[in-house]
Every structure is written in structure tokens, then in C-alpha cells.
KESEDREN-407401 format. One record per residue (C-alpha): residue number from 1; x, y, z. Coordinates in pm, whole numbers, plus 50000, padded with zeros to 5 digits. Layout:
residues N
{lofi NUM	X X	Y Y	Z Z}
...
END
This chain:
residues 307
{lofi 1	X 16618	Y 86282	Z 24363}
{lofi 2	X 16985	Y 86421	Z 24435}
{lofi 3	X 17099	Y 86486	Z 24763}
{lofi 4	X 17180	Y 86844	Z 24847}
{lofi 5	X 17531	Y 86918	Z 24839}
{lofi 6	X 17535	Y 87262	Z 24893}
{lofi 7	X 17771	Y 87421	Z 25196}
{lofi 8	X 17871	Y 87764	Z 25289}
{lofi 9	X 18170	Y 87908	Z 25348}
{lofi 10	X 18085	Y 88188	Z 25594}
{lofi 11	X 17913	Y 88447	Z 25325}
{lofi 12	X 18035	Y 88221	Z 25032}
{lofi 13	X 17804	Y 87975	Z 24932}
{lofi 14	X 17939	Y 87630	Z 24737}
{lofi 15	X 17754	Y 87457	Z 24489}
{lofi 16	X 17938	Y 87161	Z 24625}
{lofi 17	X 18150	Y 87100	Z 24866}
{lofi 18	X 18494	Y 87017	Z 24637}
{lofi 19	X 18740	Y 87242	Z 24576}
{lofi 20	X 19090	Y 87268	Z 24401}
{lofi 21	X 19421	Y 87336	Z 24657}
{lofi 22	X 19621	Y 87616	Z 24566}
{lofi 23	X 19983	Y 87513	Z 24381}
{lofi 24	X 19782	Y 87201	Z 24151}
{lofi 25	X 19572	Y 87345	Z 23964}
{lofi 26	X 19733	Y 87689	Z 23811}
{lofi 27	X 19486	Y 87909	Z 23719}
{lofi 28	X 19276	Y 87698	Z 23612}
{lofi 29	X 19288	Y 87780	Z 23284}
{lofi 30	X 19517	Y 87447	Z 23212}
{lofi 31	X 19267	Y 87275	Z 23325}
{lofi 32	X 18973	Y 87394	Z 23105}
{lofi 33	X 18985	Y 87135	Z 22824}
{lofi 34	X 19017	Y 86859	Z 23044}
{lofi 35	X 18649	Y 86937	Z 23257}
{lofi 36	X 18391	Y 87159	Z 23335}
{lofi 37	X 18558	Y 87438	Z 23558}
{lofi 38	X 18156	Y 87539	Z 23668}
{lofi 39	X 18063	Y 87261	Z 23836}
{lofi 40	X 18359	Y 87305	Z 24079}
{lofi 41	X 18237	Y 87371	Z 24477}
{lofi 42	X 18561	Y 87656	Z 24448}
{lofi 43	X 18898	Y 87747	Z 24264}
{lofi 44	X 19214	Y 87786	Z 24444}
{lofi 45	X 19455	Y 87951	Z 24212}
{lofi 46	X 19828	Y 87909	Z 24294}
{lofi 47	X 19974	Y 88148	Z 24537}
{lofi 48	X 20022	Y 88517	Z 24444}
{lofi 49	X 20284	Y 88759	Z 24537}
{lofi 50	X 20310	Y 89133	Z 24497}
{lofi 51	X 20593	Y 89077	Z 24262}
{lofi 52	X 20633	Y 88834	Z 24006}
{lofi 53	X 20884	Y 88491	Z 24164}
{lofi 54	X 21096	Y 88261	Z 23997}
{lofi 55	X 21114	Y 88007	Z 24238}
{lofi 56	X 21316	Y 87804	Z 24325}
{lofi 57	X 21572	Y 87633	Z 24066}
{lofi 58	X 21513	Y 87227	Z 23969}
{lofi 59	X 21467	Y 86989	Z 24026}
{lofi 60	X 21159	Y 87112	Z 24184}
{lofi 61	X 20946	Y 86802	Z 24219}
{lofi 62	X 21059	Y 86452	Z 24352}
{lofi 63	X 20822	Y 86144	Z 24334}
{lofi 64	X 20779	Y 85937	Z 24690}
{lofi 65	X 20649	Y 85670	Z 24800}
{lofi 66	X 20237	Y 85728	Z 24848}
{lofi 67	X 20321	Y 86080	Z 24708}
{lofi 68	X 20518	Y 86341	Z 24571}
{lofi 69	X 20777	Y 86586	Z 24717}
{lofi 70	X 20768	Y 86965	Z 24613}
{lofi 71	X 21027	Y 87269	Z 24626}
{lofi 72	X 20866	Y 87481	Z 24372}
{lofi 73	X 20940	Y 87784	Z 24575}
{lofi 74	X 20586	Y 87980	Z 24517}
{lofi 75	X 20683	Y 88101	Z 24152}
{lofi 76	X 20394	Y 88311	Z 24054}
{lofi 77	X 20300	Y 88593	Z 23738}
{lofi 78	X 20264	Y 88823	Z 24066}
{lofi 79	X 19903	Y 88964	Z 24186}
{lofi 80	X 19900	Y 89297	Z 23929}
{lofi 81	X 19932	Y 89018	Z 23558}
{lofi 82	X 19700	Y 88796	Z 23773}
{lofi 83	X 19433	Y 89048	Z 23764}
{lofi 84	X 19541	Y 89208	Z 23450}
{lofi 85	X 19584	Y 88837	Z 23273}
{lofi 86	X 19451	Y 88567	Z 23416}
{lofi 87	X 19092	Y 88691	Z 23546}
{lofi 88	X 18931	Y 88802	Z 23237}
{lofi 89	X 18920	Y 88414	Z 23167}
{lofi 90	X 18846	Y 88323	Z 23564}
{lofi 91	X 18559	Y 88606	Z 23598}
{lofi 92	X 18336	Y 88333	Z 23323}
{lofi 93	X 18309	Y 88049	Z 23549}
{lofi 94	X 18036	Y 88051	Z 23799}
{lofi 95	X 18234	Y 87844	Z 24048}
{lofi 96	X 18342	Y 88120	Z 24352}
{lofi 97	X 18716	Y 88204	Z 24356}
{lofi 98	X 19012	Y 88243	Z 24645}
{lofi 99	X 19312	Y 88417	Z 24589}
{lofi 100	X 19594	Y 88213	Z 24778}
{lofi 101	X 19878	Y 88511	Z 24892}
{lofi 102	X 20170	Y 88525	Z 25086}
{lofi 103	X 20438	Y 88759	Z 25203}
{lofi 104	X 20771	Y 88807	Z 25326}
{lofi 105	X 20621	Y 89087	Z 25556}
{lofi 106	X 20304	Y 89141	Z 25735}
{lofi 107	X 20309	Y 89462	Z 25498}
{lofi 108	X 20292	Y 89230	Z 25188}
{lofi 109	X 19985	Y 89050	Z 25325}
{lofi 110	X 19792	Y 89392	Z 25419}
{lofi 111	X 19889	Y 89522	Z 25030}
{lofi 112	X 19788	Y 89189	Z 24887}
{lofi 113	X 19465	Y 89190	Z 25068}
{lofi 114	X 19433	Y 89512	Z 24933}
{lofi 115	X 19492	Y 89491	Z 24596}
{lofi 116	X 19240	Y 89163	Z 24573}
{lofi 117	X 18997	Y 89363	Z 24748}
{lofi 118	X 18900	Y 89544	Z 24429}
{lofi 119	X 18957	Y 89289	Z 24191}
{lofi 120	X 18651	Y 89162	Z 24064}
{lofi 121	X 18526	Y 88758	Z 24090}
{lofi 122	X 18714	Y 88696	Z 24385}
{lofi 123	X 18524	Y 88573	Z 24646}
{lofi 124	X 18822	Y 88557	Z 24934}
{lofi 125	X 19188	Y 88491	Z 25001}
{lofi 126	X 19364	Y 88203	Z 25131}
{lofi 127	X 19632	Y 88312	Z 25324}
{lofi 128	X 19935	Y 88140	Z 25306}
{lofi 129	X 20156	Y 88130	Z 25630}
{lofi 130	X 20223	Y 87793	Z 25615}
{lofi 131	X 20460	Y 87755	Z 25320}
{lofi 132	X 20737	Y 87517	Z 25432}
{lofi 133	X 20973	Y 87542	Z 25061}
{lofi 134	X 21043	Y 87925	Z 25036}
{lofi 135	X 21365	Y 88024	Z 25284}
{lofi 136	X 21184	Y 88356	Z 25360}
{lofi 137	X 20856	Y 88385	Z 25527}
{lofi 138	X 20565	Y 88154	Z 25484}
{lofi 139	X 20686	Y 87953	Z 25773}
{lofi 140	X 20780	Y 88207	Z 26026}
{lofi 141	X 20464	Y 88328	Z 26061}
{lofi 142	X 20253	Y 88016	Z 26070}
{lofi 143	X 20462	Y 87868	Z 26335}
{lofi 144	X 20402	Y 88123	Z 26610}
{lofi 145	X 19998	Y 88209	Z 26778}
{lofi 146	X 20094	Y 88595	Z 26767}
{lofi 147	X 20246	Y 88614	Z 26444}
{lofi 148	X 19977	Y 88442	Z 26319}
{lofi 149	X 19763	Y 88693	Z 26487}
{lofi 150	X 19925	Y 88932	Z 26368}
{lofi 151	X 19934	Y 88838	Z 26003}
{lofi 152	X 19547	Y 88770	Z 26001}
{lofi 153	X 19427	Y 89067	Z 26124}
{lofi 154	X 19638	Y 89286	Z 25879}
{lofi 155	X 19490	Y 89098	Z 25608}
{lofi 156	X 19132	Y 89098	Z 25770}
{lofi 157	X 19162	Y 89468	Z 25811}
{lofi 158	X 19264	Y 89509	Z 25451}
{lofi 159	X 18985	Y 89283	Z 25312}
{lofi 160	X 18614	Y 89288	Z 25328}
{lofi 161	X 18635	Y 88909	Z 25150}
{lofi 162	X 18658	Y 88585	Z 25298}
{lofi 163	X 18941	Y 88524	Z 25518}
{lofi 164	X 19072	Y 88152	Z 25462}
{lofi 165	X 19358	Y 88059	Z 25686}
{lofi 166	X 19558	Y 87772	Z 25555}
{lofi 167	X 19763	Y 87606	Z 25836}
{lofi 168	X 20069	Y 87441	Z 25889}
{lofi 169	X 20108	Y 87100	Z 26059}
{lofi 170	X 20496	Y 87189	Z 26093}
{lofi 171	X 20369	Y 87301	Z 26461}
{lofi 172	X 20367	Y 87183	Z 26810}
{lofi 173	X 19970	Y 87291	Z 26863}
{lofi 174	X 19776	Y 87377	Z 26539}
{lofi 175	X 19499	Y 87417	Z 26765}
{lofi 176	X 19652	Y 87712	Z 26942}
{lofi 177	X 19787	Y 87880	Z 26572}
{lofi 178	X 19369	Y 87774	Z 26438}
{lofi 179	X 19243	Y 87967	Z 26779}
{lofi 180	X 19451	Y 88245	Z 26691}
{lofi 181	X 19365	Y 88322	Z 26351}
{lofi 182	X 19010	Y 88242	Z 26448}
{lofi 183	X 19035	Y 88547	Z 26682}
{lofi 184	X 19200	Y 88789	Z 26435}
{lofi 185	X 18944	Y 88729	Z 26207}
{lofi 186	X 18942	Y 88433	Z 25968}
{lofi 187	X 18648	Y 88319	Z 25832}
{lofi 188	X 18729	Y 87980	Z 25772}
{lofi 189	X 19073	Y 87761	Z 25750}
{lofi 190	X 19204	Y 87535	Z 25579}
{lofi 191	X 19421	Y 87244	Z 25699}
{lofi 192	X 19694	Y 87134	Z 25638}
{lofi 193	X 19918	Y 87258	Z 25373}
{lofi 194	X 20228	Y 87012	Z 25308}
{lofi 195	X 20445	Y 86832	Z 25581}
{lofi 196	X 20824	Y 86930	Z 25531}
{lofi 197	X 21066	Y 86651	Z 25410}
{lofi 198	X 21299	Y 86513	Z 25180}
{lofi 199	X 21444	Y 86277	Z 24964}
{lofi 200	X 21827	Y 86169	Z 24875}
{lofi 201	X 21996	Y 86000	Z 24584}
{lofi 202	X 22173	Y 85707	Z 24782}
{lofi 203	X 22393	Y 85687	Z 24449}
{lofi 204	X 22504	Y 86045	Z 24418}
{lofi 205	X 22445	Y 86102	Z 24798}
{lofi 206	X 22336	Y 86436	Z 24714}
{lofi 207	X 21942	Y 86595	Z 24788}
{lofi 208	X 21728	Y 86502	Z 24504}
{lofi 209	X 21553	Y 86841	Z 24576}
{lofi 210	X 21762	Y 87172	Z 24478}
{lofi 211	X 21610	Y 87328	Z 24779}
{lofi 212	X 21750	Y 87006	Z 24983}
{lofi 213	X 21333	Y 87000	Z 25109}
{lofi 214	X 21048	Y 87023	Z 25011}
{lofi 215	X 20642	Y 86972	Z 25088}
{lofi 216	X 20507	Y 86600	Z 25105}
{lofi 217	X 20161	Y 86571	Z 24972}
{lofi 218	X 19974	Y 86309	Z 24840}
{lofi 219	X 19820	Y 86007	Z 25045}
{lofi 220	X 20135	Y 85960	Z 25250}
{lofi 221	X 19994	Y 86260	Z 25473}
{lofi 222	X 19584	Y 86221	Z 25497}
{lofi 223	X 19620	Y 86049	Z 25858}
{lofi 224	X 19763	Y 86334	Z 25953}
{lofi 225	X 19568	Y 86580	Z 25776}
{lofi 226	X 19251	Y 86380	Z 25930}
{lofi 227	X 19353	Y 86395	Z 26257}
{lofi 228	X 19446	Y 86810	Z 26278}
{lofi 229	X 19180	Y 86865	Z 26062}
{lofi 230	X 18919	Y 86704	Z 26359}
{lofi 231	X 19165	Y 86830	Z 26627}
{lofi 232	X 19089	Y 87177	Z 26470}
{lofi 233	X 18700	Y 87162	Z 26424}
{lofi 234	X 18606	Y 87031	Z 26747}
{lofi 235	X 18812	Y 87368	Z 26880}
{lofi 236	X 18705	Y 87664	Z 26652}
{lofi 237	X 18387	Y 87778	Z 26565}
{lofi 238	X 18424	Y 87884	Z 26171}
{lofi 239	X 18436	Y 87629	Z 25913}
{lofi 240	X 18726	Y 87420	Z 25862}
{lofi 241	X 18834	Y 87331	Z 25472}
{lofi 242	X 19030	Y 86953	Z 25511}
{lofi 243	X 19310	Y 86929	Z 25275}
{lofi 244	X 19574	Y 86653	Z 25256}
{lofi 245	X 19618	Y 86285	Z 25013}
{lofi 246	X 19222	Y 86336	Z 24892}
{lofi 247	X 19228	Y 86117	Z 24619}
{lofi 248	X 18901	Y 86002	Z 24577}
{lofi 249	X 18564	Y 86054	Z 24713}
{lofi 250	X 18559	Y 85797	Z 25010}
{lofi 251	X 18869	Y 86008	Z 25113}
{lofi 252	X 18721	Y 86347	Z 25054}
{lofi 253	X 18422	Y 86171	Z 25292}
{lofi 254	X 18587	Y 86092	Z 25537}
{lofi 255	X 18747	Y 86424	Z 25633}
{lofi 256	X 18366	Y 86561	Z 25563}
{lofi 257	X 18282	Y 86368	Z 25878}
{lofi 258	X 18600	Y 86395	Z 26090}
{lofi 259	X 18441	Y 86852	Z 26075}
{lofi 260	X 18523	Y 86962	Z 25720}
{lofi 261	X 18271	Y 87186	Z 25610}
{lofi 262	X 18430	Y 87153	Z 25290}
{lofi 263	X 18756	Y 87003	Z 25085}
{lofi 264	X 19032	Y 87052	Z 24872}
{lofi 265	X 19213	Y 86819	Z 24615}
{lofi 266	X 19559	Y 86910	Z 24554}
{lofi 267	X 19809	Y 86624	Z 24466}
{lofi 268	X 19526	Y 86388	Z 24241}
{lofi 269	X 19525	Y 86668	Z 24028}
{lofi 270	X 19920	Y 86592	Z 23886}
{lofi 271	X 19727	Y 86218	Z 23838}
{lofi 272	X 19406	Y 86327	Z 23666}
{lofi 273	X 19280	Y 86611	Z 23592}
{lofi 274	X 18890	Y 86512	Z 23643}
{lofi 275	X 18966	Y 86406	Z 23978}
{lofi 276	X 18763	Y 86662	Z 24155}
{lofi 277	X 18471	Y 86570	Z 23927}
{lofi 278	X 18489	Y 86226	Z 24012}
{lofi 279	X 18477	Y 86299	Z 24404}
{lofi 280	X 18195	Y 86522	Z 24349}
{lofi 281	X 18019	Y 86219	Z 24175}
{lofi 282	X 18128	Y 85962	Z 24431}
{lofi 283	X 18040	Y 86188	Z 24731}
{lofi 284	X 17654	Y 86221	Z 24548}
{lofi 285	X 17686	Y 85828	Z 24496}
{lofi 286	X 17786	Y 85802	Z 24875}
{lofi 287	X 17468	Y 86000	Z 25045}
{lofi 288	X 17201	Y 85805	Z 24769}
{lofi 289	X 17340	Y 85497	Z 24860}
{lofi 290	X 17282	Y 85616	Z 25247}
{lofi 291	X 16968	Y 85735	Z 25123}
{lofi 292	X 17084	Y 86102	Z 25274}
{lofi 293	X 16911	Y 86386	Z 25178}
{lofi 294	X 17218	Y 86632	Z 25232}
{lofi 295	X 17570	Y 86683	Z 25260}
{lofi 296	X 17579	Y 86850	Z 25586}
{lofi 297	X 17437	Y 86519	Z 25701}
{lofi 298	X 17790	Y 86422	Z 25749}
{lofi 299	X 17975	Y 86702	Z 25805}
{lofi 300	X 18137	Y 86651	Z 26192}
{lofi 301	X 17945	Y 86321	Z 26239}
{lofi 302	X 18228	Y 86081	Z 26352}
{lofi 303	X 18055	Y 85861	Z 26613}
{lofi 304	X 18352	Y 85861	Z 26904}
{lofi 305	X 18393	Y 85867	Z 27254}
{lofi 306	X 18633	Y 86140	Z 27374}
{lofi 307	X 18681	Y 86095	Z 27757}
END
């Protein structure tokens, strides 16, 4: 008999506890022929704007050591061709969707909210104010409790969806920035989007990024993403969505029992594109071999002493 692996997301129920991380996985579409989208926990589609973006200009994308830099700059078809285009094909998978956004204004967030609001399929937005490669916004409002705040509760009162919260851990306390979003409304967060950096050509002696930096993902940042992502759980009460260097399903476990409710895979996408299948398998081949009836069996069990 299979274990259960079924977790909810607030109102939002999972099939499984997997998802993809907004910015890897497009709109899923690209992915199609490669898996089936259905037996996804959730989508993450790449982050929408009210107006189409360029970007920024290449090189975009810079290969590190345990992982990859990124500068892309949030280019997107904009939220009005995403509905128009791109969820006819999303509104035939079963898996529930989120609609990543961001703004340069708390305005933009409150419209965005608004215009997803009525779109059908989508289950909730992940709102981006975390983004550390764009020169305008993202960051600004992720670094700061009352922006944050602020932010939030626009979108929450624009929004009768799920609120997800993606955080940055370019922050002195994420616990403060979680507690504040927490209070404006989320209904869940996720944690941690990428961890600013950069990379130079020692020949050239020039960035290797156009943008000069970018976002590290990839497994250089999971002890980091483990350790905010149990900082944050043990201090807010709404679920908390790890995200950070999963690669495989003995990663994706392990931030299931540092409080994760649930996951997302972002870089092991670029690698394979059945890589969320394959964690969904291993995490199944995990609990039987534990003889574990369910996934929430794990879910915020680390076994520590905290004085």
C-alpha cells in the first residue's frame, strides 16, 4: 500500500507535496513532452508583470561551482497574454496553479492580484518581493518588515486566492520579514528565493554577468535554505514551502522535516526535466522503506534540542 502524500496548502490541497519554483520551469508548457504535468503536487509559472519585460540583456546565466548564477531580469509575456495565451493549455492539467507576480509599486501588486483574481485555474499567487536581479523593486520591498507589510496586504486585499509569500534570505532577520507577511495576510511562504552574487572573468577582468549579479541557486545554497526555512517554521503559524539546491528526493526530505509543509524544485529542472517526478518517487520510496503511512509523518520532525 502507498503512503499518503497528500498536504494542504491552506485551502489548496496537493496531490503531493512537489512543486516546480517559479523562473525553471516556464509555463510549463516546455515541459509537457518531457513528463506528466498532472502528477505534479503544484505549478509555479515564471513571474508575471502587468506589462510585458525584456529583461535584462546577456549573458544572463553563468555556471558556478555547485550551481548556476542568474540575471535574467524577470522577462515575462506580461499577466494580460498569460491569461489570454498561456492558460487555455494550463487550465487541462489537474495539478493546482500559482501565479508568481511582482511590481515596481505596491499599486502593481494590488492590480496584479486583481487581474489573477478572475482568471480561471489559478489557485493563488506567489508574490515576489524577493527578486535580487531586477534594479527596480523586488528587493526593496522584501528587505524591510513594513514594506513587506505593506505589499502583502495590498495583494491580500486584492485577492480572495492563496497568498504565497516568497522570501528573501538577502536580510538581516527573515523571521521578522516571515512574521510580517504572516500578519498581513499570507497564507503560506515560501523560502528562499536566490542568494545575490557573482562571478568574474579573471582573463577579461570584466563581470561574466551583464547585470554584474545575479541569483545563486542550485546546491551551493540548500544549507542555507535549510536553516531559514526551519528558522521560519518554528516562528509562523501558516505553512512554509522550502525552496533552495533540491535536487533529489533525500534533499526535498530533508527540508520536509526541518517544517516544510511542502517543496519546490527550481535549479534540477535546467539538469532534467523529470526531476520533480523522480523526487516524488524517491520521497514515496523513502516513507515505504520507513514503513510510514504518510507524508505529514515528517513534516517538522527534526529530533533537536533547542536550549
Amino acid at each position: 500500500m502507498k503512503p499518503g502524500m497528500n498536504v494542504e496548502l491552506g485551502a489548496v490541497r496537493l496531490k503531493n507535496p512537489v512543486m516546480t519554483a517559479s523562473g525553471t520551469f516556464g509555463y510549463a508548457a516546455e515541459f509537457d513532452e518531457f513528463m506528466d504535468l498532472n502528477r505534479l503536487g503544484a505549478i509555479i509559472v515564471k513571474g508575471l508583470s502587468l506589462e510585458p519585460a525584456n529583461g535584462n540583456p546577456p549573458p544572463r546565466i553563468v555556471e558556478t561551482a555547485c550551481g548556476m548564477l542568474n540575471a535574467i531580469g524577470l522577462e515575462n509575456v506580461g499577466v494580460t497574454a498569460f491569461i489570454e495565451e498561456k492558460l487555455p493549455f494550463l487550465n487541462k492539467i489537474s495539478a493546482p496553479l500559482f501565479a508568481n507576480i511582482y511590481g515596481k509599486t505596491i499599486e502593481e501588486y494590488a492590480q496584479l492580484a486583481a487581474r489573477l483574481d478572475d482568471a480561471p485555474k489559478v489557485a493563488g499567487v506567489e508574490v515576489n518581493i524577493s527578486c535580487p536581479n531586477v534594479k527596480s523593486g523586488g528587493m526593496a520591498f522584501g528587505a524591510d518588515p513594513s514594506v513587506a507589510y505593506a505589499v502583502v496586504k495590498a495583494v491580500r486585499e486584492h485577492t480572495s486566492r492563496h497568498v504565497m509569500v516568497k522570501l528573501s534570505p538577502n536580510v538581516s532577520d527573515i523571521e521578522a520579514i516571515a512574521a510580517s507577511a504572516e500578519d498581513a495576510g499570507a497564507d503560506s511562504l515560501s523560502v528562499i528565493n536566490t542568494i545575490t552574487g557573482m562571478a568574474i572573468d579573471a582573463t577579461t577582468r570584466r563581470p561574466k554577468l551583464a547585470n554584474i549579479t545575479g541569483g545563486l541557486s542550485g546546491p551551493a545554497i540548500k544549507p542555507v535554505a535549510l536553516r531559514m526555512v526551519w528558522q521560519v517554521a518554528r516562528r509562523v503559524t501558516i505553512p512554509v514551502v522550502g525552496v533552495g539546491g533540491i535536487m533529489n528526493a533525500t534533499d526535498a526530505v530533508e527540508f520536509l522535516i526541518a517544517g516544510a509543509t511542502a517543496v519546490q524544485v527550481g535549479t534540477a529542472n535546467f539538469i532534467n526535466p523529470r526531476s520533480t517526478l523522480e523526487i516524488i518517487d524517491g520521497i514515496e520510496r523513502y516513507l515505504l522503506a520507513r514503513q510510514l503511512k504518510d507524508v505529514r509523518e515528517i513534516i517538522g520532525s527534526l529530533d533537536v534540542d533547542v536550549q
